[in-house]
C-alpha positions in Angstrom: 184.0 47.9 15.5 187.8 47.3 16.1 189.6 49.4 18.3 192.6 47.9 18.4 195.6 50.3 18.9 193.1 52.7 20.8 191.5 50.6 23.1 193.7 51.8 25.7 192.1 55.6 25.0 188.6 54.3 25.6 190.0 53.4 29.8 191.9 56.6 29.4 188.8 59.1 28.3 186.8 56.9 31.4 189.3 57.8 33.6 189.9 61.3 32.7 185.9 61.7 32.3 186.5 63.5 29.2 183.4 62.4 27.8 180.4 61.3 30.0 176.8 59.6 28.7 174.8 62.2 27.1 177.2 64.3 25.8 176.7 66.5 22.6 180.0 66.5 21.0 181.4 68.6 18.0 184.5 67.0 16.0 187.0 69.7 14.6 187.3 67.4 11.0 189.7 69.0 8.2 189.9 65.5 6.8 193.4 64.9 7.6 194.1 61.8 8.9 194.6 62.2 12.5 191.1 64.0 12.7 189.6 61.8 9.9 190.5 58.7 13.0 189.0 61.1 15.7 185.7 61.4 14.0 185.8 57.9 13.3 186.9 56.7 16.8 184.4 58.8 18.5 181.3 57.8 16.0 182.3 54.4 17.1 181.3 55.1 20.4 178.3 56.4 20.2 176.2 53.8 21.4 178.6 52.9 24.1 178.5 56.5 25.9 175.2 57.3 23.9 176.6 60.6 22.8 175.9 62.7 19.4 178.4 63.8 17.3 178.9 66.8 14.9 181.5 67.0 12.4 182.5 70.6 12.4 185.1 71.6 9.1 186.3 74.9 8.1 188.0 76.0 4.9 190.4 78.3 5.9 190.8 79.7 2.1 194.7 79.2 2.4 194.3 76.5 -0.3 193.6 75.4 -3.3 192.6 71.6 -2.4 190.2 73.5 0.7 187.2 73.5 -0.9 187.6 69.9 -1.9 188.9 68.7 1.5 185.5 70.0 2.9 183.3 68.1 -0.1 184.7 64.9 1.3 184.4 65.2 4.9 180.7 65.9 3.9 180.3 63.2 1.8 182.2 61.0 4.5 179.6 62.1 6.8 176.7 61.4 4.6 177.9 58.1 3.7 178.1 57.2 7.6 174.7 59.1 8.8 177.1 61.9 10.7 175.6 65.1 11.5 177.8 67.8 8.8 178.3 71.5 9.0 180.8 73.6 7.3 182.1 77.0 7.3 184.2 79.1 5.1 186.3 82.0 6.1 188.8 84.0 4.7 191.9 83.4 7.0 194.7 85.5 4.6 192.2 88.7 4.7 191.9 88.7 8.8 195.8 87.9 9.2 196.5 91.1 6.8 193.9 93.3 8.8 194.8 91.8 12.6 198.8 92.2 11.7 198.6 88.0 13.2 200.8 85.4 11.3 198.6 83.0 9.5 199.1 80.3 12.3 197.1 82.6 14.5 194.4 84.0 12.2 193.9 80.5 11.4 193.0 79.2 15.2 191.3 82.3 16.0 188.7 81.7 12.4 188.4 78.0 13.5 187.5 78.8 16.9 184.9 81.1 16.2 183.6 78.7 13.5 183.5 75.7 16.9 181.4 78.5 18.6 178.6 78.8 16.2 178.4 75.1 15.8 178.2 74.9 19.9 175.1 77.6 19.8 173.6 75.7 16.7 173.6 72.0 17.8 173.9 72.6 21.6 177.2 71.3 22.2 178.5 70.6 25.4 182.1 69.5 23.8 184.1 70.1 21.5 186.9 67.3 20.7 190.1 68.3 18.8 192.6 65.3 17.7 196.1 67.1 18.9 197.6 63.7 19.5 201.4 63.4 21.3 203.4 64.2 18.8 201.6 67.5 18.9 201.9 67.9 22.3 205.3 67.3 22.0 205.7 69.9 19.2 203.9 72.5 21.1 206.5 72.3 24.1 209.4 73.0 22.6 207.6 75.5 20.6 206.9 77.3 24.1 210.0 76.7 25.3 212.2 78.1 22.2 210.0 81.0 22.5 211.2 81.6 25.8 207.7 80.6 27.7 208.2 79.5 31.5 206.6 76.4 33.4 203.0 77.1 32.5 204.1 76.5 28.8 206.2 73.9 29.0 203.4 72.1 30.7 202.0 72.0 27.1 198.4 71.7 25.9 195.7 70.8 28.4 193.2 67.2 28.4 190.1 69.7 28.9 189.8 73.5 29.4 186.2 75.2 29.5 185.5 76.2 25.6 185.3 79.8 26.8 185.3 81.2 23.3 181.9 79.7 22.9 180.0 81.9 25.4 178.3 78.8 27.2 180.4 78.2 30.9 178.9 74.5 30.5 181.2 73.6 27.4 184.6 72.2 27.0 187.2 71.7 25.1 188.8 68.1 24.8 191.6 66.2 23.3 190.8 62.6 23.5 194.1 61.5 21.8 196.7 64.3 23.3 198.5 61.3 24.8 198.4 59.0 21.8 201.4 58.2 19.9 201.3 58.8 15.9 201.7 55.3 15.3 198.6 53.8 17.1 196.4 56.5 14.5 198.1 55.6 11.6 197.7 51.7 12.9 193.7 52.3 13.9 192.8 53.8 10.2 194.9 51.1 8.4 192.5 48.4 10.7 189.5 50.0 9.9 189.8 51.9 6.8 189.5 55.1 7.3 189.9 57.4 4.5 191.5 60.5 4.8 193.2 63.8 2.4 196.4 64.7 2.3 197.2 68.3 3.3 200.1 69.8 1.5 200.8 72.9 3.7 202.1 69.9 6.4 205.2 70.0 4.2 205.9 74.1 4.0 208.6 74.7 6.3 208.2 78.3 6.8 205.5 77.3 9.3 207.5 76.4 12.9 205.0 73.5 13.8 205.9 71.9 10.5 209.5 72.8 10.9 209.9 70.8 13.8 207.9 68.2 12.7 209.7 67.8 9.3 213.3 69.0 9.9 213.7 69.0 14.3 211.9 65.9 15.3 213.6 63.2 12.8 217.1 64.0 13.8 216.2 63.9 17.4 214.8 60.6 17.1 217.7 59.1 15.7 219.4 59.9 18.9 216.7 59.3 21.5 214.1 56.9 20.2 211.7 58.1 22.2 212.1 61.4 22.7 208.3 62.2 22.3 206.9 60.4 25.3 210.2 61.5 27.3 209.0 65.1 26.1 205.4 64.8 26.7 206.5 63.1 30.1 208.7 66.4 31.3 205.1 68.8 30.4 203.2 66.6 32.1 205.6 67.3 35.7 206.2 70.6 34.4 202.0 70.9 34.4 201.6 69.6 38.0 204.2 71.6 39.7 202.5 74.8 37.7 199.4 73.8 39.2 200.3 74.0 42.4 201.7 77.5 42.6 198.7 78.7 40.7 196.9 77.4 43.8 198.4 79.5 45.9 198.3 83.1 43.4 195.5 85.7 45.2 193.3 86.1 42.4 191.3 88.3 44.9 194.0 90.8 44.0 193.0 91.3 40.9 190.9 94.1 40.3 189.0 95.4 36.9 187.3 94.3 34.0 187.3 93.2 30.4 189.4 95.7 29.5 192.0 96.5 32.5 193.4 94.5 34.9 195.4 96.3 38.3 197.8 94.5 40.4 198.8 96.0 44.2 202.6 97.2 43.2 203.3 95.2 47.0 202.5 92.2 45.4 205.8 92.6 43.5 207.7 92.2 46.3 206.6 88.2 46.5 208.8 85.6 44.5 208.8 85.4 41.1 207.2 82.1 40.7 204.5 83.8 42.5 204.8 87.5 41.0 204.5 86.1 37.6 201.7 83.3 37.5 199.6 86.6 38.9 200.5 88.2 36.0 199.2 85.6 33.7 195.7 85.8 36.0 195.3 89.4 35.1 195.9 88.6 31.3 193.6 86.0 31.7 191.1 88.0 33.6 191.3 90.6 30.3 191.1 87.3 27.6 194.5 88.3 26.4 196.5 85.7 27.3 197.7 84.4 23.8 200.7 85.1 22.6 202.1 86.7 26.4 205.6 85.0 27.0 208.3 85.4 29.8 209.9 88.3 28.2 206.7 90.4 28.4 206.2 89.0 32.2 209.6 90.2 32.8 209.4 93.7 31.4 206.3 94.1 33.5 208.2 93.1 36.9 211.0 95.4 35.9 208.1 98.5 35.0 206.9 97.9 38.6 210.1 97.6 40.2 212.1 100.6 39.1 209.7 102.5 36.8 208.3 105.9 37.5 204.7 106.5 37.8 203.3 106.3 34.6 205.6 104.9 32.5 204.5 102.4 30.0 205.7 99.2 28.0 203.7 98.0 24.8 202.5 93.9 24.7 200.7 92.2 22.5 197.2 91.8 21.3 196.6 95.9 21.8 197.8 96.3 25.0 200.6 98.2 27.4 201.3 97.6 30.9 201.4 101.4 33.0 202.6 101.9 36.5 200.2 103.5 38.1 200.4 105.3 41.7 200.1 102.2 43.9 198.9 99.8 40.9 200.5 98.1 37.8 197.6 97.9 35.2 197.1 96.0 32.1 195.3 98.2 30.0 193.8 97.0 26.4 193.9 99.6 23.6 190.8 101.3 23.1 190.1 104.0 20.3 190.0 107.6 22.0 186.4 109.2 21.9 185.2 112.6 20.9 184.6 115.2 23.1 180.6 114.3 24.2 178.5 117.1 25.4 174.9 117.0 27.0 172.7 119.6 28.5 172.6 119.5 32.4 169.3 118.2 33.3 166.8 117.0 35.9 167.1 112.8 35.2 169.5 110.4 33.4 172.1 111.5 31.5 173.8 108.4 29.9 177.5 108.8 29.5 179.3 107.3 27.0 182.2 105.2 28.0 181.6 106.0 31.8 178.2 105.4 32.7 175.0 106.9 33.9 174.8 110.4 35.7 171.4 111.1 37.7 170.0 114.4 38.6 167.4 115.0 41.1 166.4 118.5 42.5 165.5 118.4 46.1 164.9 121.1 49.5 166.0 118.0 51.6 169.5 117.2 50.5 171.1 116.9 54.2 170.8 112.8 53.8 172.3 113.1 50.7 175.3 115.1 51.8 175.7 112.5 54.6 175.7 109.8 52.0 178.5 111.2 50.3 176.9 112.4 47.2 177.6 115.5 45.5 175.0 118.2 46.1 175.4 121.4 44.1 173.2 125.3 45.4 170.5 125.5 42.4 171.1 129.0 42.6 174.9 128.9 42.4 174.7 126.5 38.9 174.9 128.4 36.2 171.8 127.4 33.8 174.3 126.7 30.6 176.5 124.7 32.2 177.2 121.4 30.8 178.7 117.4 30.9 181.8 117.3 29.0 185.2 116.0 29.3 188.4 118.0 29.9 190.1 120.0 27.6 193.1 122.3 27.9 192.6 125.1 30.5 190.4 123.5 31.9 190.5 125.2 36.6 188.2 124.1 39.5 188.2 125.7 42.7 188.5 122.8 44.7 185.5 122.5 47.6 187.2 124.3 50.7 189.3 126.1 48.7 189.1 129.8 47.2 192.8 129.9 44.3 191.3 127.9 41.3 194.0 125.0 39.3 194.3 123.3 36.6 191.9 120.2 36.2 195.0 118.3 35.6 197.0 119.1 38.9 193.9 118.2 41.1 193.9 114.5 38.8 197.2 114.1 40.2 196.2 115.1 43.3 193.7 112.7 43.3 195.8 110.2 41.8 193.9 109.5 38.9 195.5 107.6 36.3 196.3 109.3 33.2 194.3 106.5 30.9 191.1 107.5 33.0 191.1 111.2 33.0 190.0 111.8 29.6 186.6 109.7 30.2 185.4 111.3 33.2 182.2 113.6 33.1 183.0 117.0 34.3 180.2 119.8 34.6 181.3 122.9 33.1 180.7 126.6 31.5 183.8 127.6 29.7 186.8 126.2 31.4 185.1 126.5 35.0 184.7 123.1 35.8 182.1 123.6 38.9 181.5 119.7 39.5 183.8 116.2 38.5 181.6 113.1 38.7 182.1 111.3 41.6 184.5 112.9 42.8 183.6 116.7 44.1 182.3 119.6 43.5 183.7 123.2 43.4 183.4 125.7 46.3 181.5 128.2 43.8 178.5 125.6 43.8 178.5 124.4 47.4 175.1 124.0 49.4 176.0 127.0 52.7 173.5 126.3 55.3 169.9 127.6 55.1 171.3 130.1 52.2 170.9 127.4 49.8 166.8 126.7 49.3 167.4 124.1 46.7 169.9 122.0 45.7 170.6 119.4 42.7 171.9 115.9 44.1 174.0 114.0 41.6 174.8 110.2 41.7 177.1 108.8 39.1 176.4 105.1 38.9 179.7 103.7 36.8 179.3 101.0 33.3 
């Protein structure tokens, strides 16, 4: 097999180790001509690294020519004895629903196309053939978008494929630092046939503006302005690096839906304040489309906002300023008003977790462990687990002047987001126990007057 124009990728991918003997590889294959090389390249290796490949293609239903694009890539791969499997999905219907440009719907359909091919052939890798010119296309896309280091540091050699669900498999791009030329060379060499894809010449897409309109000019002025770009994202990449290594993820705090950030960590420099930022949109799988105007709206929120104040981001989220946190909250539909019965047992909450009753004459342990322990006799037998509503009093334990639910969330400096998902037992608007928090003075155990008691744990999703 000749490899001549890419033998020099064959040292690079050994010395970058981005593929290894063994591997199970899936090839992102539109039929284009840069992937058409990839799947090509990569087939011809085969015996070398003994790895198996698997074309993946997806018709996006944008065009016409899509259903024909996909025949021959899987008539190419029949011809050649490569495994096939192809996907269609309606790209133009999830943009429209999603409110994402087609650009976007597009990645986010192929990617989850990649990740059913991973669970079906067992990939451990999935190649994509972004060469340089691409990589040089991306960073000025970042950086006319206003993005900071981490973007102009461009696309990365590897990344975990976390979109897949499997930890073991990553994403690589074998070519991201192979010019155009030495493709175009390789197919002419070795005949690979590829199709044409018109949308390369629309315009209206940025990607193809800069490659059609941006890129000539600057060539005529700077011959090799790719490499030269490519070159800056690859020191802008290494210096990036190394203040991520110093960010305190352990700062971080919440889960796949909120991230909180210590509002003292603001006071560090920015270089610092924002890449810790971009760890909590991480953290929360939201970190396309964040930029440095949304990272600076954030440090101005938690610099000079007022407690609860908020600022709207992309993909469904706000950023709210909350007591001593900054959170990153994602957008999540408000639930009806549950109600259950107040019973001996589990009582699964929705959206909070699980709340377990037991009814005991030895509850002085569970007072010492801090749980909430409520005079049988005191409970009314009606009462139930709700969430607030308006009007809503407790007469807080040690206390005797009931007030409003809402002033003893402040109190307690519960954030606003939180306060309409947490279980409260009530009977009208007498709220006589919150959950995990306390319990009112009307219900409280009082020496040996009390003869049994309920003990409630609240064990949180």
């Amino acid at each position: 097999m000749n490899l001549e124009n890419l033998d020099s990728v064959v040292d690079f991918i050994g010395d970058k180790k981005l593929i290894e003997r063994g591997d199970r590889i899936g090839v992102g294959v539109s039929g284009g001509e840069d992937s058409m090389c990839l799947l090509h390249f990569l087939h011809s290796l085969r015996d070398q690294y003994r790895i198996e490949i698997v074309a993946i293609n997806v018709n996006h239903n944008i065009r016409q020519n899509g259903k024909k694009d996909s025949a021959f890539v899987s008539k190419y791969c029949k011809d050649n004895k490569i495994t096939y499997i192809g996907y269609k999905v309606d790209v133009p219907a999830f943009a429209k629903h999603h409110k994402l440009s087609i650009e976007q719907a597009a990645r986010a359909k192929r990617y989850e196309c990649y990740a059913l091919a991973v669970k079906k052939f067992k990939l451990n890798k999935i190649a994509i053939a972004h060469h340089q010119s691409d990589q040089a296309e991306t960073i000025l896309m970042h950086i006319f978008r206003g993005s900071g280091l981490s973007g102009a540091g461009g696309m990365s050699l590897s990344r975990p494929f976390e979109e897949s669900g499997f930890a073991h498999c990553s994403l690589i791009r074998p070519f991201l630092e192979t010019p155009k030329s030495d493709i175009i060379a390789y197919n002419y060499r070795n005949q690979v046939p590829h199709v044409v894809d018109d949308s390369n010449f629309d315009n209206q897409y940025s990607r193809n503006f800069l490659r059609n309109e941006v890129f000539p000019i600057l060539q005529k002025e700077w011959r090799h302005v790719e490499k030269n770009i490519v070159d800056f994202g690859r020191n802008c990449k290494s210096d990036d690096d190394y203040l991520n290594g110093i960010v305190n993820l352990d700062a971080i705090l919440g889960d796949d839906n909120h991230a909180r950030i210590p509002l003292n960590f603001f006071a560090y420099p920015y270089a610092v304040v924002s890449r810790t930022l971009i760890s909590a949109f991480s953290l929360i799988n939201a970190r396309d489309n964040i930029e440095k105007k949304h990272i600076d709206l954030i440090i101005t929120l938690a610099q000079s906002g007022e407690n609860g104040s908020k600022v709207d981001l992309p993909n469904n989220l706000f950023a709210v300023k909350e007591y001593e946190y900054m959170a990153i909250v994602r957008r999540i539909p408000p639930m009806a008003n549950k109600i259950y019965s107040f019973k001996i047992g589990k009582t699964n909450f929705a959206e909070y977790g699980t709340i377990i009753v037991t009814k005991t004459i030895s509850y002085k342990d569970a007072i010492g462990r801090g749980l909430m322990v409520i005079d049988v006799d005191k409970l009314p037998r009606t009462s139930k687990w709700r969430t607030r509503k308006d009007g809503d009093v407790i007469t807080k334990f040690g206390s005797h002047t009931p007030k409003p639910l809402n002033a003893y969330f402040i109190e307690k400096k519960i954030p606003s987001r939180l306060r309409d998902k947490i279980p409260v037992l009530a009977l009208g608007n007498e709220i006589f126990a919150v959950a995990g928090l306390d319990i009112s003075e009307k219900v409280k155990c009082v020496g040996l007057q009390t003869l049994e008691a309920y003990v409630v744990e609240v064990v949180k999703d």
